[in-house]
C-alpha positions in Angstrom: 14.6 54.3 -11.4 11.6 52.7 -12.3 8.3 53.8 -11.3 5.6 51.6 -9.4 3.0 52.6 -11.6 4.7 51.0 -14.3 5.4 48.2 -12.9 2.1 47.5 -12.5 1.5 48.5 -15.6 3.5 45.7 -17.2 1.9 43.4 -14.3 -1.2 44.1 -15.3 -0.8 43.9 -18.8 -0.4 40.1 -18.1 -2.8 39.3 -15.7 -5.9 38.5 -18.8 -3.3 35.9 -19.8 -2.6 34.4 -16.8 -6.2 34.4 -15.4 -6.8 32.1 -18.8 -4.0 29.4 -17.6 -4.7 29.6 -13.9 -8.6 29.0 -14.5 -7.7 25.7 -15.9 -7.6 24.3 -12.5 -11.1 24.7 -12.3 -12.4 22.5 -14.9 -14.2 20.2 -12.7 -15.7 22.7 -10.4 -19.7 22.4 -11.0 -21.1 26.3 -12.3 -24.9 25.5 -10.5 -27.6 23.6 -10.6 -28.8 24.8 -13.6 -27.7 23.2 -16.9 -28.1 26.0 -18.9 -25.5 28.5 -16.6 -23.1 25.4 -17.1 -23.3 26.0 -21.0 -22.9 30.0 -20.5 -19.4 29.0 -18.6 -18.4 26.3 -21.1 -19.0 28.7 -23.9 -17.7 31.9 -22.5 -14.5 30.2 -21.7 -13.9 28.5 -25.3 -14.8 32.3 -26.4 -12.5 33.8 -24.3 -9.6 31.4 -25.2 -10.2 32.2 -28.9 -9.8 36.2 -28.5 -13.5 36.7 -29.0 -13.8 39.2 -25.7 -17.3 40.4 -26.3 -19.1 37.1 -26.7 -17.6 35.3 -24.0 -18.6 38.8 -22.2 -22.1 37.8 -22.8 -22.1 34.4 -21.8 -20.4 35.4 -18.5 -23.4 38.0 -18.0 -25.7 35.2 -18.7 -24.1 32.7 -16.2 -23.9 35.3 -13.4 -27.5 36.1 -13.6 -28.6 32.4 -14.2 -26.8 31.8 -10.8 -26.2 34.9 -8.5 -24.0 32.8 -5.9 -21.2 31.3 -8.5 -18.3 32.5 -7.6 -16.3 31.5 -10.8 -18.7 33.0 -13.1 -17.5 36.7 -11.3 -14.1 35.6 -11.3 -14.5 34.4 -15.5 -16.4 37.7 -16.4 -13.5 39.7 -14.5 -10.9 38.1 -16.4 -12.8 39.1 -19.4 -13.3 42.8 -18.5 -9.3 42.8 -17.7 -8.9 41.3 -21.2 -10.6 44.4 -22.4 -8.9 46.9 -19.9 -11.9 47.7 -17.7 -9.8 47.5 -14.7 -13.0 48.7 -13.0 -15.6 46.8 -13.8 -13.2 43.8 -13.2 -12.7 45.3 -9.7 -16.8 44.8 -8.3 -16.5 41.3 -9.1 -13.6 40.4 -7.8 -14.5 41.5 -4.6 -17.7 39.2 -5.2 -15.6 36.5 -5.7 -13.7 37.1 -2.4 -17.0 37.6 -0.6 -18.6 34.4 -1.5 -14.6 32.3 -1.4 -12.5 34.1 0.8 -9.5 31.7 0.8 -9.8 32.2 -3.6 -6.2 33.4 -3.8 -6.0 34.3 -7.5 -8.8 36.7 -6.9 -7.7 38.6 -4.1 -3.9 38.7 -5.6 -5.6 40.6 -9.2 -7.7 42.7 -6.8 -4.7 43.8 -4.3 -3.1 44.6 -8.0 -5.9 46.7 -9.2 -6.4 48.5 -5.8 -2.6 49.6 -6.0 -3.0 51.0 -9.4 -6.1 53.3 -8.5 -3.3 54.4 -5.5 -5.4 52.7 -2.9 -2.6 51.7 -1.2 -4.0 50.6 2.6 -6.4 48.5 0.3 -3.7 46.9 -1.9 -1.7 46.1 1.4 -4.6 44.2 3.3 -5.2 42.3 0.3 -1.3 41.7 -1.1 -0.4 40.4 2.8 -3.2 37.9 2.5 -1.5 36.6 -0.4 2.1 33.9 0.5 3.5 35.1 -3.3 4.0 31.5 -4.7 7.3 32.6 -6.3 8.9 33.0 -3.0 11.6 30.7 -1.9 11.7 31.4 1.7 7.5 32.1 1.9 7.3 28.8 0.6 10.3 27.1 2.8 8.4 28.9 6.0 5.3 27.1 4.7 6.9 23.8 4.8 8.6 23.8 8.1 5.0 24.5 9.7 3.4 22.1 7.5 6.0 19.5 9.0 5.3 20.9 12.7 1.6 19.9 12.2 2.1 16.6 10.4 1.1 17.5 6.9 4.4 15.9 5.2 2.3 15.9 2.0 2.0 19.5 2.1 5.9 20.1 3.2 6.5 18.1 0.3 4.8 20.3 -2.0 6.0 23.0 -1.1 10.1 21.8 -0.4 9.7 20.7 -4.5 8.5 24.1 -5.7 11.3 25.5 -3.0 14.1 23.3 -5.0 12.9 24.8 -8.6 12.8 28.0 -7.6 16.5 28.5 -6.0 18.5 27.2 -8.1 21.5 25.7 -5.4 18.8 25.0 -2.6 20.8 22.0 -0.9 18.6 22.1 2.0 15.3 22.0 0.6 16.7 18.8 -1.1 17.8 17.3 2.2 14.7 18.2 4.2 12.8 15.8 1.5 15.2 13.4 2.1 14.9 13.2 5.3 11.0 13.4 5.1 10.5 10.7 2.9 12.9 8.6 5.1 10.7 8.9 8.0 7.6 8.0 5.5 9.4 4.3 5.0 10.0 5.5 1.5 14.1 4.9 1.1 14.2 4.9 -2.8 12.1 8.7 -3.0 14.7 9.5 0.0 17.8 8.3 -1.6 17.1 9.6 -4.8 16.6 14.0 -3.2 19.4 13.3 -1.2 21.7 12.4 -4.4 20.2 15.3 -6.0 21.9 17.2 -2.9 25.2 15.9 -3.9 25.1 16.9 -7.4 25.1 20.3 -6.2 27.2 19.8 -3.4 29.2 17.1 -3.3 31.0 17.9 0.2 27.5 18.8 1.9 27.4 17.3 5.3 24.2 16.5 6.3 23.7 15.4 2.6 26.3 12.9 2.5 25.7 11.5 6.0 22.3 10.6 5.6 23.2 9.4 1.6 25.3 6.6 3.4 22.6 5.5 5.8 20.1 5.9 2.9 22.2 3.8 0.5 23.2 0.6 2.9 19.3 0.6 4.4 17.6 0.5 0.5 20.6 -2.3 -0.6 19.6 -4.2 2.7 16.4 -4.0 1.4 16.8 -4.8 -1.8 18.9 -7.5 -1.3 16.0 -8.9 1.1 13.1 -9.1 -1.4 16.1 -10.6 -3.8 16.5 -13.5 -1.9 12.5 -13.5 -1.3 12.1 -13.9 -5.0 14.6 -17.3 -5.0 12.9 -18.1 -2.0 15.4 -18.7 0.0 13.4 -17.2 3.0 16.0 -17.6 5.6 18.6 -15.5 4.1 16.0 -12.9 3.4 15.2 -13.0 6.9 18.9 -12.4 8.0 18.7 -9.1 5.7 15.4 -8.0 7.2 16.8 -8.2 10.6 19.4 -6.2 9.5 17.0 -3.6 8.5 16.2 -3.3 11.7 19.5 -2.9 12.8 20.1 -0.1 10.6 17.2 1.6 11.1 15.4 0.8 14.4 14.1 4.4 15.1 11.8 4.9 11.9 8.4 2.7 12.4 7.6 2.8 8.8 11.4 0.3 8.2 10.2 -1.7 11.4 7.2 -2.6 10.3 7.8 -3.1 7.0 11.0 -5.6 8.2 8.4 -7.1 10.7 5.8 -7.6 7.7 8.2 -9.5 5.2 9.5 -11.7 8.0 5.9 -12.3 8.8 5.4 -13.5 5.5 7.9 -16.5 5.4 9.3 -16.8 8.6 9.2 -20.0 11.1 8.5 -17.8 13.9 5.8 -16.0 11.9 3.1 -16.3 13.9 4.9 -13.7 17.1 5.9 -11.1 14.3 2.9 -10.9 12.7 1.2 -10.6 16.0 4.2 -7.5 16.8 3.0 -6.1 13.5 -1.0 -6.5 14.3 -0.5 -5.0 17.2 0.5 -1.9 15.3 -1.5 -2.2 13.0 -4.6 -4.3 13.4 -6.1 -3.9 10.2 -3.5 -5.1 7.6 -5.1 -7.6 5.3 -1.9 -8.7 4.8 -0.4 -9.6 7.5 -3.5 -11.4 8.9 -3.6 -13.7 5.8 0.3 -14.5 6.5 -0.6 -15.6 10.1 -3.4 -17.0 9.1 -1.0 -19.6 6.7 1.1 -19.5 9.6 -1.4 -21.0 11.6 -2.2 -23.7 9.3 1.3 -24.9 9.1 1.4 -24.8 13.2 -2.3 -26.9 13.1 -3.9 -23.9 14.9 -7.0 -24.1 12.5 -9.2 -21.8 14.6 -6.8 -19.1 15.3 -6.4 -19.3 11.6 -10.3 -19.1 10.9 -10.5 -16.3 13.0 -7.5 -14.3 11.2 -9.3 -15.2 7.5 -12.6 -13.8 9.0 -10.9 -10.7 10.4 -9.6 -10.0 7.3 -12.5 -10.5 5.2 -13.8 -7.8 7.5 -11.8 -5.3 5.8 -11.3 -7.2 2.2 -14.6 -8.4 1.4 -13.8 -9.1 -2.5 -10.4 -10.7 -1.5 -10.6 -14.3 -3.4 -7.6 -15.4 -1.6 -9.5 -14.5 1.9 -12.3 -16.5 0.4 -10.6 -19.8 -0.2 -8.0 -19.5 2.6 -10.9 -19.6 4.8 -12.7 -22.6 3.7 -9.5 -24.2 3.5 -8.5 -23.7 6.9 -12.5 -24.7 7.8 -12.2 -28.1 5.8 -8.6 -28.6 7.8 -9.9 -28.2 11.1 -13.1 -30.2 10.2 -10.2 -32.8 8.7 -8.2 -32.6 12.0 -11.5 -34.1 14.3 -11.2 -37.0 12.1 -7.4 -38.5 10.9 -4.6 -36.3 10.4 -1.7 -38.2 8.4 1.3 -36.1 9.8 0.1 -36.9 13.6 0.0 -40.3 12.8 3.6 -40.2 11.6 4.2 -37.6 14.1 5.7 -35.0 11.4 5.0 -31.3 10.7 3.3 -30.4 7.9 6.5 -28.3 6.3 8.1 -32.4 6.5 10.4 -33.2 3.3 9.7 -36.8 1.6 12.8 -38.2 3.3 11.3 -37.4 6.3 8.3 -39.0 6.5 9.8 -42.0 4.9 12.1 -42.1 8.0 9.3 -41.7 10.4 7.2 -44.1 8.4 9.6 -46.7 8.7 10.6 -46.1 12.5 6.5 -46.6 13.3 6.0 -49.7 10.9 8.7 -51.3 12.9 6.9 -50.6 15.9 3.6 -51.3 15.1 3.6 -54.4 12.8 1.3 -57.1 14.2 3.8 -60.3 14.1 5.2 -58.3 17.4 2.4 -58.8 19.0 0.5 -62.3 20.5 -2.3 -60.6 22.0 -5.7 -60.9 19.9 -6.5 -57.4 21.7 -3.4 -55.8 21.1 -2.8 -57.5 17.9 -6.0 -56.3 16.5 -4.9 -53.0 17.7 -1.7 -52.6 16.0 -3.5 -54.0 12.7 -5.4 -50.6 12.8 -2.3 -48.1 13.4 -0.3 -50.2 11.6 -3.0 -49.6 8.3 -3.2 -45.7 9.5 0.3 -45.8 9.2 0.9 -47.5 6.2 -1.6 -44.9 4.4 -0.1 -41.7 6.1 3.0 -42.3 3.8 1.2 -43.4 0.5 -0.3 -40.2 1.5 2.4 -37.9 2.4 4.7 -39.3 -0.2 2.4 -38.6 -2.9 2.7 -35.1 -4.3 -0.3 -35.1 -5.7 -2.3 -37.2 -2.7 -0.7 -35.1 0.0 -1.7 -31.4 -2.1 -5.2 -32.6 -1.6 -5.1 -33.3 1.8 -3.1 -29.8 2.7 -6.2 -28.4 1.2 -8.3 -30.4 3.3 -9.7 -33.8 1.3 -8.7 -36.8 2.5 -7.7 -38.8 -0.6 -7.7 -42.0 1.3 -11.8 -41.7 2.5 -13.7 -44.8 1.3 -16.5 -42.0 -0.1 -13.3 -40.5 -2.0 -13.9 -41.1 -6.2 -10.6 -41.2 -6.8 -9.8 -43.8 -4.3 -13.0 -46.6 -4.9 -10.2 -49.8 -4.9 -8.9 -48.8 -1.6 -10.0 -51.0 1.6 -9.3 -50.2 5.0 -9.0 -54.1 6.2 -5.8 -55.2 6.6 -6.1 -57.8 4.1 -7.1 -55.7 1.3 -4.4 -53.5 0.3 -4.9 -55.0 -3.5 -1.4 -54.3 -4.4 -0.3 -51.9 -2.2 3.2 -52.7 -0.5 3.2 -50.6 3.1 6.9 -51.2 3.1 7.5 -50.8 -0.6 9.9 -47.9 0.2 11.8 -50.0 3.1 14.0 -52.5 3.5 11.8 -54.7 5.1 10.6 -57.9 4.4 8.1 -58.8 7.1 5.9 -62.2 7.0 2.2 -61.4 8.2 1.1 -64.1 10.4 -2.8 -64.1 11.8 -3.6 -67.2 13.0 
């Protein structure tokens, strides 16, 4: 039988070595205020890494006395004096290190270690059931199912990875990550531990249920942003819907679904407001209804959305010129909006507003009227009209006035040869699209 005493023997015979590795996490910690105790720690610690005990010994001394109230410079010099075997001089500063950091693990683990080879057992126990051993598989498993019951998924993570390492079937710390990142909206990190379930076993239940659900949600998903990418946005929003379907317990799926459909969708204005409503400070989604406000002529509500969102994205260039556009619209909107004239939507395809173009110059052409009033009347909308569709059928007249410049203005540059009296369209043929063939008569 083996003897405790020599078990701790051998244990202890590690613990310089390990000290070395484990005091690598505190690179970044700050040693004091006072430059020269950071130098002492720096030094010491290269010394001590290189074998050369004594010297890094006197560094350590240095540091502690430059800076009564550092913590690490005790808990460096003790890993020195264990490199040495001076088990008790190691043991004073430990405790120091515990006194001024009680939560310093490390330390109180080599002390509960020392304490039970001087036979101070009560001692040993206090400080060893202070300690969750980080090799332990069901310590750590415990852990995680009380970080889940407070929240901390992060943590649960953590500690259900280190669970899966160190057991070498453990099924169900596999599933239980699963299943967390599932409810974090993260389906590919879910579908990926639960196939590492089946790999190990490929007839676990739990596993294999959720590994269908997992694998039709993430190829609804994917197939979704798919068909975002060829834009064909109504078949994406089909797949989205189904998300919900699938999944319409988990927020994180919702939301997301909610979000994408926001992005494209004819009714995008309501689900971004469902989203916002949720989640009232996504930059995102308030630039999506935002566009979706432009293309329903809501220019304000739109203005409002860019501001809102330049509350929480100040640096956001998009914000920026999404914002002036949607100013420049609605100042554009007091004065002459081409698709009211012909009465279109703004999403209108050329054939479209040809069709419309043609049903209004039929309507208003002044031979159908004898009136001076009225004639001089239609003269105007018949002109507005006429220009809406050299506008609108334009692709490069109608991108500027989307983005709020009226190419047809008299102050316009680019449009100097352009009257607005009937008699002066220099060229231009209002029914040059048509098959209409109208005398003008104004006597």
């Amino acid at each position: 039988m083996v003897s405790i005493d020599h078990v701790a023997h051998k244990i202890l015979t590690y613990i310089p070595y390990v000290l070395v590795l484990i005091d690598l996490r505190y690179e970044g910690v700050k040693c004091g205020r006072d430059g020269s105790v950071d130098n002492h720690m720096e030094m010491g610690k290269k010394l001590l890494a290189a074998g050369q005990l004594a010297d890094a010994l006197s560094h350590f001394h240095a540091a502690v006395d430059g800076d009564p109230k550092n913590y690490l410079a005790y808990y460096r010099r003790a890993t020195v004096f264990l490199a040495m075997g001076k088990s008790k001089s190691a043991l004073p500063d430990l405790s120091k290190v515990i006194e001024l950091k009680p939560d310093f693990t490390s330390a109180r683990l080599q002390r509960g270690n020392l304490l039970l080879k001087q036979g101070r057992l009560d001692e040993a126990e206090s400080d060893l059931k202070k300690v969750t051993c980080v090799w332990d598989v069901t310590s750590r498993e415990m852990r995680a199912e009380c970080f889940i019951q407070m929240g901390e998924m992060g943590k649960a993570i953590s500690d259900l990875k280190a669970a899966s390492k160190l057991k070498n079937d453990n099924t169900q710390a596999f599933y239980k990550l699963s299943i967390i990142y599932y409810n974090l909206g993260d389906h590919e990190m879910s579908l990926n531990e639960v196939r590492e379930c089946l790999k190990l076993d490929p007839d676990h239940k739990q596993c294999y249920s959720h590994y269908k659900l997992v694998k039709k949600l993430n190829k609804q998903i994917q197939s979704a942003e798919e068909l975002m990418q060829e834009q064909r946005y109504e078949d994406a929003v089909s797949k989205y819907e189904a998300v919900m379907k699938t999944e319409p317990n988990v927020r994180h799926f919702t939301l997301f679904a909610k979000q994408r459909i926001c992005h494209q969708a004819s009714r995008a204005v309501s689900v971004c407001g469902e989203v916002l409503q949720a989640d009232p400070e996504n930059v995102n989604v308030l630039k999506d209804r935002a566009e979706a406000y432009i293309q329903e002529e809501q220019y304000e509500e739109a203005i409002k959305d860019y501001e809102t969102a330049a509350q929480h994205s100040e640096n956001d260039r998009q914000i920026k010129e999404g914002l002036e556009r949607a100013q420049r619209l609605l100042k554009q909107s007091q004065k002459r909006d081409y698709y009211k004239i012909l009465g279109v939507k703004r999403t209108a395809q050329k054939k479209e507003i040809i069709r419309a173009y043609r049903k209004l110059a039929q309507q208003w052409h002044p031979d159908n009227f004898q009136d001076p009033d009225e004639k001089k009347k239609a003269e105007k909308k018949f002109i507005d009209i006429a220009q809406a569709k050299e506008v609108l059928t334009d692709p490069e007249m109608r991108t500027k006035f989307d983005h709020g410049e009226d190419p047809m203005d008299p102050e316009s540059q680019h449009h100097q040869n352009f009257h607005r009296g009937f008699h002066g369209f220099q060229g231009f043929n209002p029914f040059g699209s048509g098959p209409f063939n109208f005398k003008f008569n104004f006597n």
